[in-house]
Each structure stands twice: as structure tokens, then as C-alpha cells.
N, C-alpha and C positions, 0 to 999 in steps of 0.2 A: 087386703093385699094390694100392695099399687102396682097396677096393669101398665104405669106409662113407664117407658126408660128413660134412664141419665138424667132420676131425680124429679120429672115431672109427675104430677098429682092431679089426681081429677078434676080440679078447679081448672076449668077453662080459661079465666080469666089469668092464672099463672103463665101460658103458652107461647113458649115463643112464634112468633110466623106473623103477628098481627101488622099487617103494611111495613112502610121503609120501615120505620122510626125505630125498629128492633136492631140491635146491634150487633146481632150474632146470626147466622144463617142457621134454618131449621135442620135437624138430621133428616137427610134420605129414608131413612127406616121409619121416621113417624108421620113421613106426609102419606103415605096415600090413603087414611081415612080423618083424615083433616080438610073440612072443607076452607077454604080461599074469602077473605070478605070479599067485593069488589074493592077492584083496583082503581082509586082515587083519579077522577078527570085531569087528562096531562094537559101541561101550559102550552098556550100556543108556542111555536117555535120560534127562536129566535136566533138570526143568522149568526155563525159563529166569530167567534171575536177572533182579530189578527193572531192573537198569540197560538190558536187552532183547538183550540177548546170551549166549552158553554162553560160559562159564567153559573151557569143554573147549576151546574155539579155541585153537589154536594161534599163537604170535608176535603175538598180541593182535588177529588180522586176523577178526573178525566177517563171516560169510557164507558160511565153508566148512564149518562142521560137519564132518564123519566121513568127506567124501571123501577118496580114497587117495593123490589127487596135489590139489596147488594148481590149481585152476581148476577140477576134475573135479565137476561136479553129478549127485548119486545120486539125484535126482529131488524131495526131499524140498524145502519152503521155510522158508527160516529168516528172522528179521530183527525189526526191536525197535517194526515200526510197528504201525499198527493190524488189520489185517488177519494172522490166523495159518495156519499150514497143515496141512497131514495132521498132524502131530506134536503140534497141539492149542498151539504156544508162540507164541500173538498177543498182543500190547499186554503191558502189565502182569501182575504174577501174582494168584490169586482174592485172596491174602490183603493185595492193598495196599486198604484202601478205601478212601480218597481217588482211586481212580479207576475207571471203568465202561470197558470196551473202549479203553483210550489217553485218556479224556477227562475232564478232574476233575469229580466228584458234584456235582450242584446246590448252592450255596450255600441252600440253605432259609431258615436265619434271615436271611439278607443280602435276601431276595424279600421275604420277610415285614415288614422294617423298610421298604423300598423301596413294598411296596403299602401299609402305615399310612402311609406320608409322601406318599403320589401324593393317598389317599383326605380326607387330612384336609387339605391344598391345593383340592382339590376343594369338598368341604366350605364352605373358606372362603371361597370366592370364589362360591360360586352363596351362600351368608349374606352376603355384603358385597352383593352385584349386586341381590339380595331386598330389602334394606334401602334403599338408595337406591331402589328402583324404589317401593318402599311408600310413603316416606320423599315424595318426588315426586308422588302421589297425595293429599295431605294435603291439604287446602284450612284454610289457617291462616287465617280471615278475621274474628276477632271478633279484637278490641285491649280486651283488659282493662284496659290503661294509661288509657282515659279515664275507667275506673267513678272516678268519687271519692269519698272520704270512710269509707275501706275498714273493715271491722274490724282488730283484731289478728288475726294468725296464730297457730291452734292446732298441735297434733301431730295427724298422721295428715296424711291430704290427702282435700278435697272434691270432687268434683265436681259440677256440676250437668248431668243428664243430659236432652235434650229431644228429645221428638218432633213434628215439623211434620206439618202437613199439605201439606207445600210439593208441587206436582206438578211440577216443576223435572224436563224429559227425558225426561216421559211422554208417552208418543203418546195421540190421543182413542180408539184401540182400548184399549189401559192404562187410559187413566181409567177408561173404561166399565166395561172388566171388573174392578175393582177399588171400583168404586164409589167413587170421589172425589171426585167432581163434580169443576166446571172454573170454581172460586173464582178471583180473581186474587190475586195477593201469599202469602200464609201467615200461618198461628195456629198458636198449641201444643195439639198434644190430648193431651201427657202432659209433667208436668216430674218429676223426681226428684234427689235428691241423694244419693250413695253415697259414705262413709266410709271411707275403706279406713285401717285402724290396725293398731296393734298388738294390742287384742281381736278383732277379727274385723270382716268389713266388716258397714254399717248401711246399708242400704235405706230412706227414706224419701221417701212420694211426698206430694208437694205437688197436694193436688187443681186445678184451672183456675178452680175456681168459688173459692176462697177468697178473701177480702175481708179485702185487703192497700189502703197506704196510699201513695199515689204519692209518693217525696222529691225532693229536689231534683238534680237530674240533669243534665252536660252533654251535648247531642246527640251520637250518634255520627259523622254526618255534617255536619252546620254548626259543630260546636264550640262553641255559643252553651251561654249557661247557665240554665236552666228552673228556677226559683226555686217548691219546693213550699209546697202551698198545701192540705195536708192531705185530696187530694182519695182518698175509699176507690173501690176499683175491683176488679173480678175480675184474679185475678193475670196472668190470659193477654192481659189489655187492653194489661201493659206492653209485651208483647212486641209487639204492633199496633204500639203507639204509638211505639216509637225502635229496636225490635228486641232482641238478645241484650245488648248491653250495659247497658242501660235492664232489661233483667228480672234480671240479674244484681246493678243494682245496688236493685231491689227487694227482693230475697230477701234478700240481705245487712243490709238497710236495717230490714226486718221481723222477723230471726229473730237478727242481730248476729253469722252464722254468716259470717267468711271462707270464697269460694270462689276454690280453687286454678284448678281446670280446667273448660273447658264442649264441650261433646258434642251434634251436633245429626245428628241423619237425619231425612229425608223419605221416606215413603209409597212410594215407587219403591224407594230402596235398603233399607226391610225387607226387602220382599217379596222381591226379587232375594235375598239374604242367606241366607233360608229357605230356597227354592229351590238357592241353590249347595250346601247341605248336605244336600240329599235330603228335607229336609221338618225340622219338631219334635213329636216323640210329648209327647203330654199326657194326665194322667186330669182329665180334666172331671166332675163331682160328678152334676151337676143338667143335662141338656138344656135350652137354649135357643135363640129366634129371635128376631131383628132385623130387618124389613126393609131400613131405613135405611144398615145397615151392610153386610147382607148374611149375615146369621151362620143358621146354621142346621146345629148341632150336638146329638148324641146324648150321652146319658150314657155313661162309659166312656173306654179308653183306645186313641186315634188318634193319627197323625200326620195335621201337619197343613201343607199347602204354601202359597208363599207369600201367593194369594191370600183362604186360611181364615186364618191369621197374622192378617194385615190385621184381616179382617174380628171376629175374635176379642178385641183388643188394643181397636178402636175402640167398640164395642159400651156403652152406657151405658141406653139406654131398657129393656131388657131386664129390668135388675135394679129389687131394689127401693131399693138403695141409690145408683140413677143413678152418682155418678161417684165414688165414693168404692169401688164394687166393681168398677167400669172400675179402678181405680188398683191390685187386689187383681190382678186379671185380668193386668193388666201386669208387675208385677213376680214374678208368679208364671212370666211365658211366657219372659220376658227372662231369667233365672233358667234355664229350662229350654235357652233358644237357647244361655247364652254354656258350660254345661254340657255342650251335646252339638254344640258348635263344639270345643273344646279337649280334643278325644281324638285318639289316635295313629292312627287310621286318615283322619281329616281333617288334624292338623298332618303327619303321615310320608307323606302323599299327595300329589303336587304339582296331580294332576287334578281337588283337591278344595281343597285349600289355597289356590292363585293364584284359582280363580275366587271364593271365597269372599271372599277380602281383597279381589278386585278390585271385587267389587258392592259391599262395603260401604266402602272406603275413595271409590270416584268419588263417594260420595253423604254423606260426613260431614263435617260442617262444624267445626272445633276452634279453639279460640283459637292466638295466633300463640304463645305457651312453649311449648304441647302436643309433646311428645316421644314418638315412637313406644315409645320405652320407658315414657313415662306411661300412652299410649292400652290397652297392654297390661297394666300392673298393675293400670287399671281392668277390664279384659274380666275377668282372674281375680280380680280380689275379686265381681265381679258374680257368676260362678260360684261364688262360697264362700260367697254369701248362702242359697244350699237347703244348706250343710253345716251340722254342728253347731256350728259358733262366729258362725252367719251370724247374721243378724237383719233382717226386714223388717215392714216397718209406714206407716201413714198418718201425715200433721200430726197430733195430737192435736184434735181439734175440742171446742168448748162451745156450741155451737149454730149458729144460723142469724140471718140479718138480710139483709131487703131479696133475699133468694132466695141469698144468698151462702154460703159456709159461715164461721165465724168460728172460728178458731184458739182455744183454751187457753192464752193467754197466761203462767200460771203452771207448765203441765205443757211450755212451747216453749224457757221458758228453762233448765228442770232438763236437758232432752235435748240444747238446744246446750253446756251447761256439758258435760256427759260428754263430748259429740262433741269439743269443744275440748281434755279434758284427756286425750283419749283412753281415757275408761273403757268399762268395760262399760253397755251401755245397759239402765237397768231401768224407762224409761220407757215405756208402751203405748199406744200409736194406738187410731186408732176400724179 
């Protein structure tokens, strides 16, 4: 009777089990008094190939490795994922570098192009969002369109740059401590006109006391038409008498200089201005005091905040040359502010940058063409008046009359001729 199951016979030599080379796995039921030959000396190892498999496998079936029969685990882990085993053969081999543990190497330059494209999107939309919000700050409120009777237009571009004594949005704590009094309406207590060319920008200040000639003018606010009558007045009477339009068209009227653009702040928004940028260091020559203004400064070099500003810029009884060294005083400080406003630690700051443009745009008054792209090629040529191609000076004066100061009629027209044709200025102020 045959004792073996599923066909087998007592010929040993029929059995299945004898190493790999059998094709069939043994039954469960007839190993355990079946003895095992030894199991054949396994090959040294050999690191696993890229594709994540031994080559050694047999009939192309990846996961047996070196056992002796099909299914038989010698304990060892083989397989082509990420994770490897005693035998050291996990993911990829050292020598693919295109990958780290099973997983491809950071694209670097693909991050790199990816972060310049994220940062200069960025970039341009806090510059676009900047701009409009500037841009909407502007108060375009002088209409050049009514001056009439303009000059021609030279090369370079003019400004005419003015400071009020407007108290427009100061509290009576402000006034006070700034010393403003609590006038109603406004006066200009500095005019200037800045040339910005192609030689270098020109600084010239038009003192308040000059005895200029009222022309014929239409109102800015009635339209009507004031027919002049050759009446001489202090240049800053025009501004009283019809405002920026009316002093714009005086200046013109006076000096036959086209002006491009007009630029006005008030008393509040200096002071603020200075103050948003941590103060302006000055070397002051001479010690001086003012009561009136409030001034009461040392020789030597200080900064100075906004309320010494003020009081600094305003200051005329002090000298001996009353406002003709006020006008020295000013574009010397203006020179200094727009100087130590346009550095990289105030424009690359936003904690210093927004507050600055915001003091001084809520408080500047510009004609309606004024382009924030204008407003700024004036601020830098104001700065490239202390460089060496800059140049700053008074009207040329020839004396006095009636307490006025009178212009050099002959030295006003050599300076507009240059300013006009854009030359180098070799005319000299008082």
C-alpha cells in the first residue's frame, strides 16, 4: 500500500523538495518527516542593480533572492522600494545621482527661477499698490490753464517751489508749539524756482520782499479779467491777493521764465516730514536766536527735529541780511532734507518710507499735470543742488525801494536766457 500522498511512492528519488531546481513547492502535510539536504553555498552579494532588483533572480521573479526553494525566506529583505535591509540594497544605487533614498534631488535651479519669479511679482505689486496709493494722496489743486499770457517754453523743466505758512490740520497744541500763530487764510514765507536740466539743477530763491509788478490776470476763482494797472507790490502780496495762480502768473510775468510745475507745503507738513525721517543734521556756522520764530541754536553740527526745522527755515530778524539770509538758510536745509530723505536705509525701509511720503504728500498742494513721476525728479535734482554740478543762489538784487528789494533787471535776464536754453548758470545772486 503506498503510505505517500498525492501520488508519491517510496522511491526517494521521485520526491519533490530536492533544492531550488524543483518546480513545485512541497505539501505542508509531507514535510515534517522529510529530511532537508543542505542548502547549497549562496553567492556573494551583489549590489542591486538601478532598475531595484538582483539580476541573480531567477525566471525574472524579484523577491526571492538566494533561497533554496521558491517561497523559502532566509530571513534577509530584498526589493527595489525605498526602504533597504540587512544587506544594505535599499532604493537606488550610491552612484545614480539623480536620486537621494528612491527620491529625485531637489530641482535647485527650477527653485531658484520659481523664487526670482514669486519675488519680482511681489515686487511689483506692493510698486503698483505704492503708486496708486501715493498717486491718491496728491492734492492737484492749482489749474495752470488759467495763468495767461504764458511765456514760451524752454529746455529743462521749472518749478516754482512755495512754502505757506498755511496752519491747515494743526491743532491749537501745534500752533503753539511751533510757533505759528493762529493767522487766518495763508502767506508765502519762502518762494523758489528749481531748474532741473541737463547741466545740473539751479536753486534760485526769489525773496517775499521783492518789488515785482502786478499784470494783468484772470481770477482763479470768478474767471473775471483784472486788467493791470502797473501797480508794484511785494511779491508775496500776489499770492494774498488771487493765490498760486496769480503768483505764478507774476513770476512769469516778471522774470519771462515759463513755469512747468508748482509745489506748495504748509508749516504742519514740514515739520511732520522731518520728523518722519528721524530729524536733518546741519553744520550751522554762527549761533543764533530768534524769539519770534523760536530759534535758538549753537554753532556746530546737530540734527535738528521737526519743530527746530520750522523754526530754523522761518527765522529772518536774527540776521543781518533779514530775508535774503532766510532764503540762504532755506535752501541750504531743503538741500539737506531732500539729501538725507533719498538714502537706502529710508527709501529700502517701508517703516520709514510710508510715513515719510505720507506726512509730506497729505500736506502738498501741486498743480493738476503734476505727475508723481515729476514730483520726484524734482525731490532729486533738489538733492543734486549741494552736489557738484548743483548750483544755488538768490534773484540777483540792485538795491532797494520803498523797503522792497529790486531785482537786477539786466543780471535776471542773462539767468533766464541760460535757465531757458539750458546752459550752465555763470550768473551770481546776492
Amino acid at each position: 500500500m503506498n503510505d505517500w500522498p498525492d501520488r508519491r511512492t517510496g522511491d526517494r528519488s521521485e520526491r519533490y523538495g530536492q533544492g531550488s531546481a524543483s518546480p513545485q513547492p512541497e505539501s505542508a502535510r509531507a514535510m515534517p518527516h522529510i529530511q532537508r539536504r543542505p542548502a547549497p553555498p549562496q553567492r556573494p552579494q551583489v549590489p542591486p542593480q538601478s532598475q531595484g532588483y538582483d539580476d541573480r533572480y531567477q525566471g525574472g521573479q524579484p523577491g526571492y533572492g538566494n533561497s533554496p526553494e521558491p517561497g523559502y525566506n532566509t530571513g534577509q529583505v530584498y526589493g527595489g522600494g525605498a526602504g533597504g535591509g540587512r544587506g544594505g540594497g535599499g532604493g537606488r544605487s550610491g552612484g545614480d545621482a539623480g536620486y537621494v533614498q528612491g527620491r529625485p534631488a531637489p530641482d535647485w535651479r527650477r527653485r531658484i527661477k520659481l523664487g526670482a519669479l514669486t519675488l519680482v511679482v511681489v515686487l511689483l505689486v506692493v510698486s503698483v499698490s505704492t503708486y496708486f496709493w501715493a498717486d491718491g494722496k496728491l492734492k492737484r489743486e492749482v489749474d495752470l490753464a488759467k495763468v495767461i499770457e504764458r511765456p514760451e517754453a524752454g529746455d529743462g523743466t521749472n518749478y516754482l517751489i512755495v512754502g505757506s505758512d498755511s496752519r491747515e490740520g494743526m491743532s491749537a497744541e501745534e500752533k503753539k508749539r511751533l510757533r505759528t500763530g493762529s493767522a487766518e487764510g495763508k502767506r508765502t514765507d519762502s518762494m523758489m524756482i528749481l531748474h532741473d536740466g541737463s547741466n545740473g539743477p539751479t536753486l534760485v530763491s526769489l525773496p517775499r520782499d521783492s518789488q515785482v509788478e502786478i499784470p494783468s490776470f484772470k481770477g482763479s476763482e470768478s474767471g473775471k479779467m483784472f486788467q493791470g494797472t502797473g501797480r508794484q507790490v511785494k511779491l508775496n502780496a500776489a499770492y494774498a491777493e488771487d493765490g498760486p495762480e496769480l503768483l505764478v502768473r507774476t513770476v512769469e510775468f516778471n522774470t519771462g521764465l515759463r513755469i512747468d510745475h508748482y509745489v506748495e507745503i504748509g508749516f504742519g507738513g514740514f515739520a511732520q516730514i522731518v520728523d518722519a525721517i528721524g530729524g536733518v543734521e546741519l553744520d550751522i556756522p554762527k549761533a543764533f536766536k530768534d524769539k519770534k520764530s523760536g530759534a535758538d541754536f549753537q554753532a556746530g553740527k546737530q540734527t535738528l527735529n521737526g519743530e527746530q526745522s520750522l523754526a530754523f527755515v522761518r527765522t529772518r530778524y536774527a540776521f543781518a541780511g533779514s530775508d535774503l539770509d532766510r532764503t540762504k538758510n532755506q535752501q541750504k536745509f531743503l538741500a539737506a532734507l531732500a539729501s538725507q530723505t533719498a538714502t537706502p536705509s529710508t527709501i529700502l525701509n517701508p517703516f520709514k518710507l510710508y510715513p515719510t511720503m505720507g506726512a509730506g504728500l497729505d500736506t502738498l498742494i501741486v498743480d493738476k499735470d503734476m505727475s508723481l513721476w515729476s514730483l520726484a525728479n524734482m525731490f532729486f535734482a533738489m538733492k543734486g543742488v549741494t552736489g557738484g554740478d548743483g548750483t544755488s543762489m538768490n534773484m540777483p538784487i540792485s538795491g532797494s525801494a520803498n523797503g522792497n528789494l529790486v531785482w537786477d533787471k539786466a543780471k535776471v535776464k542773462q539767468l533766464v536766457e541760460q535757465l531757458k536754453n539750458d546752459e550752465k548758470v555763470t550768473v551770481k545772486g546776492n
